[in-house]
C-alpha distance (Angstrom), angle and dihedral (degrees) to the residues before:
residue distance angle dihedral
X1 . . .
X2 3.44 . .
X3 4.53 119.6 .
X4 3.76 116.5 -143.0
X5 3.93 109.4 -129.1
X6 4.20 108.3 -91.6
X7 3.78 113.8 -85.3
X8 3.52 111.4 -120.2
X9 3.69 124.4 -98.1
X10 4.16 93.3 -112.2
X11 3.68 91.2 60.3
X12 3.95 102.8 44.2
X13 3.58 87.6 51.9
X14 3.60 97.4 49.9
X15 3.61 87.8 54.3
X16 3.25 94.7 58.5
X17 3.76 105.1 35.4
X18 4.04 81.3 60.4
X19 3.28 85.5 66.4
X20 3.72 99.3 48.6
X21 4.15 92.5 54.1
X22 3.80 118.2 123.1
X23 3.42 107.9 -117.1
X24 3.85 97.6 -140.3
X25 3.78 118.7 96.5
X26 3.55 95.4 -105.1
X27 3.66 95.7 57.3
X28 3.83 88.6 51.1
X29 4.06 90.0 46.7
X30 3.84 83.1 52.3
X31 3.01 96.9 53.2
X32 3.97 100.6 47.9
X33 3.61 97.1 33.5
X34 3.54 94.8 98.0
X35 3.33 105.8 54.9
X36 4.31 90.4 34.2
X37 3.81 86.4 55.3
X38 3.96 107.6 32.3
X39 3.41 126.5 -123.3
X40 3.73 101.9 -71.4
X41 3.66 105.3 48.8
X42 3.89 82.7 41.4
X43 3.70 83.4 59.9
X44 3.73 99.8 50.5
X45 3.85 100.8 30.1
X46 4.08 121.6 40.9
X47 4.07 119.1 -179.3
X48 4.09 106.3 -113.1
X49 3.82 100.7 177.5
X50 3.45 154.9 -11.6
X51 4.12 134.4 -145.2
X52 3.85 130.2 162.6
X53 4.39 83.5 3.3
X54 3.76 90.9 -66.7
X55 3.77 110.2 128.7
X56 3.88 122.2 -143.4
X57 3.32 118.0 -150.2
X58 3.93 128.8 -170.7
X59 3.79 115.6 -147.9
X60 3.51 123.4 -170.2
X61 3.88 95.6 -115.9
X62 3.97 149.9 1.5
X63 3.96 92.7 -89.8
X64 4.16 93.0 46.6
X65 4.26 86.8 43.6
X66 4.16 90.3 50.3
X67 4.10 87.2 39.2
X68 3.90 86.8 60.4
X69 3.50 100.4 43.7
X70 3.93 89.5 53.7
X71 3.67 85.0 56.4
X72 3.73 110.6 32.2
X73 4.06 94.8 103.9
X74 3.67 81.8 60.5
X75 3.78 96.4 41.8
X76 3.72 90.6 44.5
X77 3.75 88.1 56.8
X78 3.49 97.1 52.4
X79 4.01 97.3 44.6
X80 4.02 82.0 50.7
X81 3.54 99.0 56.2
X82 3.82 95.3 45.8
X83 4.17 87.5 46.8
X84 3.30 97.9 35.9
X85 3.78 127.1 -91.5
X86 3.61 115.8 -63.7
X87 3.67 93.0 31.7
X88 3.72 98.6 120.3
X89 3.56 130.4 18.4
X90 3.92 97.3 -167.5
X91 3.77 156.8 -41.6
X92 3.41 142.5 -83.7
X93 3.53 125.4 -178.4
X94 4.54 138.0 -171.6
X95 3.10 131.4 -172.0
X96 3.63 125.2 -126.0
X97 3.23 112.1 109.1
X98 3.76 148.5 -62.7
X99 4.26 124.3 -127.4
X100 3.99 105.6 -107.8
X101 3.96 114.0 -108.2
X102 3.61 113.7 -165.7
């Protein structure tokens, strides 16, 4: 019997972490935001719920909160096409605060 060479580690995991996703919208916005947003909005502004398909998002101050809403068409666009269209219909955002992530 022949073995097929180990998988690596990245792709076992992502297997099973696929497995492990909330099915609710937020827990699929979660889990895109990152790479939808980039890494510093991501920093200052993290998605904390969802109702009727509008998302909230907490950012870590007044300036992030207002920079979001200028851009939340955009943002709501880009969450859309990774989720599929119709997704999301917009953004809200507070201020308040966001858990530092260095």
């Amino acid at each position: 019997m022949r073995r097929l060479a180990p998988r690596g580690l990245g792709a076992a995991l992502e297997q099973v972490t696929r497995g492990l996703e909330p099915p609710s919208l937020i827990g699929r916005v979660q889990r895109v935001w990152p790479e939808v947003a980039g890494a510093a909005l991501a920093k200052h502004a993290e998605p904390v719920s969802e109702h009727g398909r509008e998302l909230l998002l907490r950012c870590a101050d007044a300036v992030w909160a207002e920079e979001v809403r200028l851009m939340s068409i955009e943002l709501t666009g880009r969450l859309n096409e990774v989720l599929g269209e119709g997704s999301l219909t917009g953004i809200r955002t507070v201020s308040g605060g966001v858990p530092d992530r260095r």
